[in-house]
ROBA-998374 format. One record per residue (C-alpha): z, x, y; residue in one letter. Coordinates in nm, 4 decimals, m for minus. Layout:
# residues N
z / x / y / residu
Z / X / Y / a
...
# end
This chain:
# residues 322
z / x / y / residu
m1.1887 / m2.1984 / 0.6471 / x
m0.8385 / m2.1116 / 0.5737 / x
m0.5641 / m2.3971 / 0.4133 / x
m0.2154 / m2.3450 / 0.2997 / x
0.1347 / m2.3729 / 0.3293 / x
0.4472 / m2.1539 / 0.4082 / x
0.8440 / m2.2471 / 0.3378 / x
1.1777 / m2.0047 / 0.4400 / x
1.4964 / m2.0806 / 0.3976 / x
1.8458 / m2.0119 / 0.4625 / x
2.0983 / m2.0871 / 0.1641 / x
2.4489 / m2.0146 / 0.3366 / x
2.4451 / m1.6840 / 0.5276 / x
2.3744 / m1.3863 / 0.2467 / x
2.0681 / m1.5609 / 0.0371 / x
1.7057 / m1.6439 / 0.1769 / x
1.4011 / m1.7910 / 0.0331 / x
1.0651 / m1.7502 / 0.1753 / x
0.7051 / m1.8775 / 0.0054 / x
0.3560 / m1.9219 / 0.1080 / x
m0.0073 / m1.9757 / 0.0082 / x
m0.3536 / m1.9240 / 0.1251 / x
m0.6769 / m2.0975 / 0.0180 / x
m0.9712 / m1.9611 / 0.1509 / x
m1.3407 / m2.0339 / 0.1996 / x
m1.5710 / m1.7439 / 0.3172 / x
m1.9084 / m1.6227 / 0.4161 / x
m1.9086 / m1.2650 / 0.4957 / x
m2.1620 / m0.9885 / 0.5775 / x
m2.3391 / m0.8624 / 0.3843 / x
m2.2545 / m0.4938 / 0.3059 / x
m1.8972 / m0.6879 / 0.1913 / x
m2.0983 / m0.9541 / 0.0228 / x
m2.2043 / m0.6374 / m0.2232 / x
m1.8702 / m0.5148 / m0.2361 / x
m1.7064 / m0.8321 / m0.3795 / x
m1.9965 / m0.9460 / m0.5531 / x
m1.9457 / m0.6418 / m0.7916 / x
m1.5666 / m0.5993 / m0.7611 / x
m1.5283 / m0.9556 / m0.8461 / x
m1.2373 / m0.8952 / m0.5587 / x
m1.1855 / m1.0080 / m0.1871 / x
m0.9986 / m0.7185 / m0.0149 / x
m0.6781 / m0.7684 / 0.0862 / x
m0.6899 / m1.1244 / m0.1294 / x
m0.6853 / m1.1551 / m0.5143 / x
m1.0415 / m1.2303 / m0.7140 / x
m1.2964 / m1.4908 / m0.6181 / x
m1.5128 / m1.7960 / m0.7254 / x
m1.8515 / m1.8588 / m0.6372 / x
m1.8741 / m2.0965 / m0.3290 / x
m2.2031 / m2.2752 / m0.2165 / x
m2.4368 / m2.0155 / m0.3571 / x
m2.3441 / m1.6901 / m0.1147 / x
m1.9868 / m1.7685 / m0.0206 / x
m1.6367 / m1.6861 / m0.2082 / x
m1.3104 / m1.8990 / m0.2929 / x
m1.0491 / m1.6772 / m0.2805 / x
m0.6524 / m1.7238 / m0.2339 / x
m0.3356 / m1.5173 / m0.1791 / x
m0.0217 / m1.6374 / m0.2701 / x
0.3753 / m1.4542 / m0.2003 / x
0.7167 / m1.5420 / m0.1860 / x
1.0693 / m1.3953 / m0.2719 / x
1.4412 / m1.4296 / m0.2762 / x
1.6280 / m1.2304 / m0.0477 / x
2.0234 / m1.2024 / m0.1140 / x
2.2343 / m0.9446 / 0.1060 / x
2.5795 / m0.8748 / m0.0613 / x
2.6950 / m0.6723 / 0.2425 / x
2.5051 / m0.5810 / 0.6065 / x
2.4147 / m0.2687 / 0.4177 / x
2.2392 / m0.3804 / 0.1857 / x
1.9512 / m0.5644 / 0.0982 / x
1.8409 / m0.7383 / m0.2968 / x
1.4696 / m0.9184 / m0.2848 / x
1.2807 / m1.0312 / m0.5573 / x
0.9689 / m1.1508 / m0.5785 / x
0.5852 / m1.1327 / m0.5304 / x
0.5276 / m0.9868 / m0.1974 / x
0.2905 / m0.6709 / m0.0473 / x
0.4559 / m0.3356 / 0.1650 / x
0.3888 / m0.0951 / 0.4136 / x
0.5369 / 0.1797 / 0.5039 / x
0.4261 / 0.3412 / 0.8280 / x
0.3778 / 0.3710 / 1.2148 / x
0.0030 / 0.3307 / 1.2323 / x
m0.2926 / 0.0878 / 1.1479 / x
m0.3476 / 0.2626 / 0.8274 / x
m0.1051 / 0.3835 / 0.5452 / x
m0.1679 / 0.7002 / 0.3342 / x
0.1163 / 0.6504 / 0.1198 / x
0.1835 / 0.2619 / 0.0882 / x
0.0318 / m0.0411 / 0.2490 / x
m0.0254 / m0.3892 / 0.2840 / x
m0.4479 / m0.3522 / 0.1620 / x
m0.3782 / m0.4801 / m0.1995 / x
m0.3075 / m0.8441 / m0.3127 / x
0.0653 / m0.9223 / m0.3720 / x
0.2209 / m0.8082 / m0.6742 / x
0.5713 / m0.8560 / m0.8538 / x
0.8709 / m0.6262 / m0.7228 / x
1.2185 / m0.5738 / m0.7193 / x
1.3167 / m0.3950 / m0.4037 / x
1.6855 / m0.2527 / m0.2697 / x
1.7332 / m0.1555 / 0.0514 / x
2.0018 / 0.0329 / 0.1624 / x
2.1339 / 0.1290 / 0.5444 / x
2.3969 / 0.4303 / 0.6055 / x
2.5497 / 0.6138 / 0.8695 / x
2.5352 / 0.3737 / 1.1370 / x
2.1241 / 0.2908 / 1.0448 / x
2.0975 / 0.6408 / 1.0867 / x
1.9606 / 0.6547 / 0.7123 / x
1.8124 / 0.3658 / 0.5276 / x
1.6740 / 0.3801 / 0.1744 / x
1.4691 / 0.1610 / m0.0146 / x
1.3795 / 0.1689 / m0.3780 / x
1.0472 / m0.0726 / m0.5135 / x
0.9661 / m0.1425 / m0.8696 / x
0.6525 / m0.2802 / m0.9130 / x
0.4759 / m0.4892 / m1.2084 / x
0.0858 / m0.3853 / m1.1089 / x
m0.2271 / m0.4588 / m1.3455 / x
m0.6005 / m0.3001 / m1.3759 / x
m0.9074 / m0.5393 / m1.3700 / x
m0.9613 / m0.3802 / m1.7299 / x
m0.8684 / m0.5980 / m1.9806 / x
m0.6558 / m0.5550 / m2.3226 / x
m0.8451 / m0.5276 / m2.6641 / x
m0.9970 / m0.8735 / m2.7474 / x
m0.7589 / m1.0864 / m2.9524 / x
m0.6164 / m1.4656 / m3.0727 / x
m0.6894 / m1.5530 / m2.7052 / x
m1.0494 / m1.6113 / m2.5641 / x
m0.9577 / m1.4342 / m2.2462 / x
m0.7962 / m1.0742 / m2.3177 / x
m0.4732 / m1.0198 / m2.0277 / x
m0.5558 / m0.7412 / m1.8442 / x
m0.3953 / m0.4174 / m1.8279 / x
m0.0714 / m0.3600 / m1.6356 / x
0.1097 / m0.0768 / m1.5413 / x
0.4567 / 0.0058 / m1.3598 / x
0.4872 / 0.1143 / m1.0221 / x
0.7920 / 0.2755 / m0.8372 / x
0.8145 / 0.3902 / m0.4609 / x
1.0993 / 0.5378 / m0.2896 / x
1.1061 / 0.6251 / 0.0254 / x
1.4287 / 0.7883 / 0.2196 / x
1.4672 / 0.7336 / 0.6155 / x
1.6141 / 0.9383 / 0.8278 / x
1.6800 / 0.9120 / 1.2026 / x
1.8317 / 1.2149 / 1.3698 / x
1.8079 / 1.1205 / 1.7184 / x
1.7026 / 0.7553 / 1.8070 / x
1.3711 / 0.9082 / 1.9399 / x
1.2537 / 1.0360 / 1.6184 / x
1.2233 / 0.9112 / 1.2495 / x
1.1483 / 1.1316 / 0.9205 / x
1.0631 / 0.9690 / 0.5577 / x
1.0029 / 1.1525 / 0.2337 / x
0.8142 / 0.9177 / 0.0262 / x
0.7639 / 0.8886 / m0.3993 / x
0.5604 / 0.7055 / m0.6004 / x
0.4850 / 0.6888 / m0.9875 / x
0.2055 / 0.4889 / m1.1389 / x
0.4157 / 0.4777 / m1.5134 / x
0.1421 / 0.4399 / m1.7793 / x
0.2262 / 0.1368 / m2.0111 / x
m0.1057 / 0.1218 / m2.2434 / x
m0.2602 / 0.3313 / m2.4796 / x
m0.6323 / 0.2438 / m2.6381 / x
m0.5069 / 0.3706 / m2.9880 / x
m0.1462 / 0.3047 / m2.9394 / x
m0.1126 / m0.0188 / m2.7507 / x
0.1442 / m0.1217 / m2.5112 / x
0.3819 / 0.1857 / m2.4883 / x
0.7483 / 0.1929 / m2.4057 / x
0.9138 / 0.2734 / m2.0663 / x
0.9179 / 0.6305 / m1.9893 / x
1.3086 / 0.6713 / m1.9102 / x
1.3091 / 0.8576 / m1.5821 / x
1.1042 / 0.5021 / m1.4605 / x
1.4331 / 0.3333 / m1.3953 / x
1.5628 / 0.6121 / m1.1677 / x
1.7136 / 0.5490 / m0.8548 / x
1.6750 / 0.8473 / m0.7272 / x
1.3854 / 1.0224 / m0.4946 / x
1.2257 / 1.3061 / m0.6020 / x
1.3650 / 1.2655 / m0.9623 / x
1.0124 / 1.1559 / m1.1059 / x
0.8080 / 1.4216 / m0.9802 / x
1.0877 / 1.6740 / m1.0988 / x
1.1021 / 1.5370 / m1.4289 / x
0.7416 / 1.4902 / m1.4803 / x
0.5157 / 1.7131 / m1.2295 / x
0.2523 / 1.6351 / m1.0265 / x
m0.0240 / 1.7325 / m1.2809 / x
0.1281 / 1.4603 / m1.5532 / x
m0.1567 / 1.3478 / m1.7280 / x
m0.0358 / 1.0194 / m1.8325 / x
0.2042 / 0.9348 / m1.5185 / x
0.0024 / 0.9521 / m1.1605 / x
0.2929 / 1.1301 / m0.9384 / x
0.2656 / 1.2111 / m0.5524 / x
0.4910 / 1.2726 / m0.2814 / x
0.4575 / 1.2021 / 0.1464 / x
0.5707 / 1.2990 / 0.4110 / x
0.6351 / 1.0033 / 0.7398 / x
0.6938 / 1.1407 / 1.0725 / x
0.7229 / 0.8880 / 1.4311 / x
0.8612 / 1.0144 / 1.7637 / x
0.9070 / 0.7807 / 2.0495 / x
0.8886 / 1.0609 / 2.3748 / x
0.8994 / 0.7662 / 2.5924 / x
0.9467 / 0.4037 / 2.5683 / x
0.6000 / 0.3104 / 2.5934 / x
0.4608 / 0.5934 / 2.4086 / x
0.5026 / 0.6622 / 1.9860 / x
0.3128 / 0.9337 / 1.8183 / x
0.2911 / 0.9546 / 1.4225 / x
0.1516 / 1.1476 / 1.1319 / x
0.1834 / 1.1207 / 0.7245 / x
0.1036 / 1.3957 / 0.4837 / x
0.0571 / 1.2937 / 0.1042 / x
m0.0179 / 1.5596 / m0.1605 / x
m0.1350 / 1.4847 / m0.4843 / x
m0.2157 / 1.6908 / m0.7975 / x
m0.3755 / 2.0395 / m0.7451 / x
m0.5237 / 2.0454 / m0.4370 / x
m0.5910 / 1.6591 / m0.3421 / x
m0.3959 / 1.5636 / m0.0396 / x
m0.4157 / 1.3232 / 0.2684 / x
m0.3107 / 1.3553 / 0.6422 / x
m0.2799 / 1.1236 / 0.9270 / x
m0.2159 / 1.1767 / 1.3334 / x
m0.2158 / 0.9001 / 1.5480 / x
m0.0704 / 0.7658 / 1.9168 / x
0.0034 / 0.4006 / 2.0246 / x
0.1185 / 0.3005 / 2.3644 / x
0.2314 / m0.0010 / 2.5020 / x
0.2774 / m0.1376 / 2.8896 / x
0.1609 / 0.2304 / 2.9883 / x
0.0274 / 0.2168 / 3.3263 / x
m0.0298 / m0.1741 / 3.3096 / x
0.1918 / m0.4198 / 3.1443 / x
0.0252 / m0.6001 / 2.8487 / x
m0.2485 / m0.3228 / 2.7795 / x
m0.1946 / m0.1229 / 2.4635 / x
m0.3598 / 0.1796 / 2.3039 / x
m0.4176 / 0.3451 / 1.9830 / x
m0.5739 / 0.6863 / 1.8478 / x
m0.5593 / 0.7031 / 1.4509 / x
m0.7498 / 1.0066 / 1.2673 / x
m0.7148 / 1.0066 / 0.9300 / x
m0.8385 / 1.2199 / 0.6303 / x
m0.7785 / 1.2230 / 0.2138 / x
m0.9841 / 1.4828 / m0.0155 / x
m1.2079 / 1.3344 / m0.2512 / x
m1.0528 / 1.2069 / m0.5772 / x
m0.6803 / 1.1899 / m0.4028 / x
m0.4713 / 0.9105 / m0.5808 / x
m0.6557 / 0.9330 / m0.9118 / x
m0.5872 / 0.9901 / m1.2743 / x
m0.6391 / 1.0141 / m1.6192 / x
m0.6262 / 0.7367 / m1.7594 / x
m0.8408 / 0.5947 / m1.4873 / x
m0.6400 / 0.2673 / m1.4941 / x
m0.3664 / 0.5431 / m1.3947 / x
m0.5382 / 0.5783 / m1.0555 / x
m0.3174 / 0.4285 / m0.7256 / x
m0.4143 / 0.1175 / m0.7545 / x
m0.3851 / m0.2699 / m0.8197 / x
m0.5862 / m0.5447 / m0.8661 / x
m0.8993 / m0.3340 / m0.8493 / x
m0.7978 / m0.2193 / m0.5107 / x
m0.6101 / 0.0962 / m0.2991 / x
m0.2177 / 0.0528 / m0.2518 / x
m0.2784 / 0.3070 / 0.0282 / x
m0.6261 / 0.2993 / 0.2926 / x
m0.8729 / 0.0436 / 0.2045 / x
m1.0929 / 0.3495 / 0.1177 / x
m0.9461 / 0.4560 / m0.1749 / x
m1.0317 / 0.8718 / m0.1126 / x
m1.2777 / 1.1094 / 0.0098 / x
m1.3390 / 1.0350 / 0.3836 / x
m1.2627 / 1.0945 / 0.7739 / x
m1.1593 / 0.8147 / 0.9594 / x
m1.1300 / 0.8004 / 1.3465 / x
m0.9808 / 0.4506 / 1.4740 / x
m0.9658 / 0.3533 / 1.8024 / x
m0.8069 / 0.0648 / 1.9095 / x
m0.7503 / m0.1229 / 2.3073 / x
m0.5621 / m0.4263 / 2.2966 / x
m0.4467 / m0.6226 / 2.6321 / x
m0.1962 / m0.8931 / 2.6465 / x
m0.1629 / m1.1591 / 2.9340 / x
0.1118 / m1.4728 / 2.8563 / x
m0.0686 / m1.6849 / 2.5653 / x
m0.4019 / m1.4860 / 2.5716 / x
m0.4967 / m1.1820 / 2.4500 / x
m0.7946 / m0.9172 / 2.3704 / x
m0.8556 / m0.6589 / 2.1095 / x
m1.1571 / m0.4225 / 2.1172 / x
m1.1473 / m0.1388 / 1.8525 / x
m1.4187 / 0.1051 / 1.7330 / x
m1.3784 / 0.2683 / 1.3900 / x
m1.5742 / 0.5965 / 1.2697 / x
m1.5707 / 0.7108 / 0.8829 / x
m1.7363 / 0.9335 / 0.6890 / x
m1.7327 / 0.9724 / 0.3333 / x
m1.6438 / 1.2646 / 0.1285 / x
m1.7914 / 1.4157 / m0.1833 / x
m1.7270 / 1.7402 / m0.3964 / x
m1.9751 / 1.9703 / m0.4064 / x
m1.9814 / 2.1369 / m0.7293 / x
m1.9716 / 2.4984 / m0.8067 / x
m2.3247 / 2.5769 / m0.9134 / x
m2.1955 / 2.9495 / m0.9461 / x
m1.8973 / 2.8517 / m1.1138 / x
m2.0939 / 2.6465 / m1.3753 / x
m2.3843 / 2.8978 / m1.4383 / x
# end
């Protein structure tokens, strides 16, 4: 069972408010009754509580304040999830994770032609600090920036470059560490410039976001993210809408990340928050085929889908290490 509450607001005509909360009670299968019992976390939701012996109490809770100084741009603040994307999954940033603090600017130029929008994040590890005064150490945390750059050449097609950083903020022998300047960039591509995609302390990729509308009813899509060395990520997929019969909808999704994509050294570096992925719910390492047939008639609808993954591992060089 499922409780809670949600409030918006207007406050004159350039400043919105929106809130909400979930409270949850849940039995679940279980294959994801081992999952959360040792992640101590209910995906997509924030950590649990024990309920009646083999169920969970978990909750998820957002809200923000939205203020728009002009119609081309856009000021929210807040605790609040993303996703960035055409399909049912998200290589590069999605809406998997539980909500976490952000400050987010969105920008809109050349007629909507380009629109820009830059995310800093406040995320945090299930790792906690050194014990100290306190009984219970804080955990972790870590900065996260995204910034991803729209373009729209032709109304029919849409191409995003995408950049994220997870900025380390601890050290085990150091403590908390300061800011790495090139964090508070605006800029896209200035991070992974500055740094490199191999940074040992800083986890750096870069995507690509691709969506072309051929015809009204049809929209195809793809991502590519690349990571350090060889570790990257690719998606294709197809949706349709009212094609051939008005209410049915379909969708093809294949999508594929090398093993070990999105993570670092320091693991707490790894793309990640909460103790789970920003991007698919499977972290790395796997092949995913999604198929999806939805049908819509007035107030009633049906979904039927059929998902196929495999999981990836390395196989390692027994030549190499002899």
């Amino acid at each position: 069972n499922t409780r809670g509450f949600r409030f918006q607001a207007d406050i004159g005509e350039k400043v919105s408010v929106s809130t909400s909360f979930l409270e949850s009670q849940s039995s679940v299968p279980w294959y994801l009754y081992n999952y959360v019992n040792d992640s101590k976390v209910m995906p997509g939701s924030g950590r649990v509580k024990p309920f009646k012996g083999t169920g969970f109490d978990h909750n998820i809770a957002q809200g923000y304040v939205s203020y728009s100084p002009s119609d081309r741009v856009n000021l929210q603040f807040g605790s609040q999830k993303n996703f960035i994307g055409s399909g049912y999954r998200s290589l590069l940033l999605s809406d998997h994770s539980y909500t976490y603090p952000q400050l987010k600017a969105t920008f809109s130029m050349a007629r909507d032609k380009i629109r820009y929008h830059v995310i800093h994040a406040w995320l945090q590890t299930l790792k906690r600090l050194p014990q100290g005064d306190t009984p219970e150490s804080l955990f972790i945390r870590k900065n996260g920036s995204f910034k991803y750059l729209e373009f729209q050449p032709i109304k029919q097609i849409t191409i995003g470059l995408f950049e994220s950083v997870m900025w380390n903020r601890f050290d085990p022998q150091e403590g908390t560490l300061e800011p790495n300047a090139w964090m508070y960039s605006p800029i896209i591509g200035t991070a992974a410039a500055a740094i490199g995609l191999d940074d040992k302390a800083d986890n750096v990729s870069v995507g690509l976001d691709l969506s072309a509308r051929p015809v009204k009813q049809v929209i195809l899509y793809g991502q590519y993210l690349l990571d350090k060395g060889s570790r990257d990520g690719y998606q294709v997929g197809l949706r349709t809408i009212d094609l051939g019969l008005k209410g049915l909808g379909l969708r093809l999704e294949y999508n594929s990340v090398s093993p070990f994509t999105y993570s670092n050294r320091p693991v707490q570096q790894g793309y990640h928050h909460f103790g789970e992925p920003l991007a698919h719910s499977m972290g790395a390492g796997y092949d995913e085929l999604s198929v999806g047939l939805m049908y819509f008639y007035k107030r009633w609808y049906a979904d039927l889908s059929y998902v196929r993954a495999d999981q990836l591992r390395d196989v390692p060089d027994i030549k190499g290490e002899l």
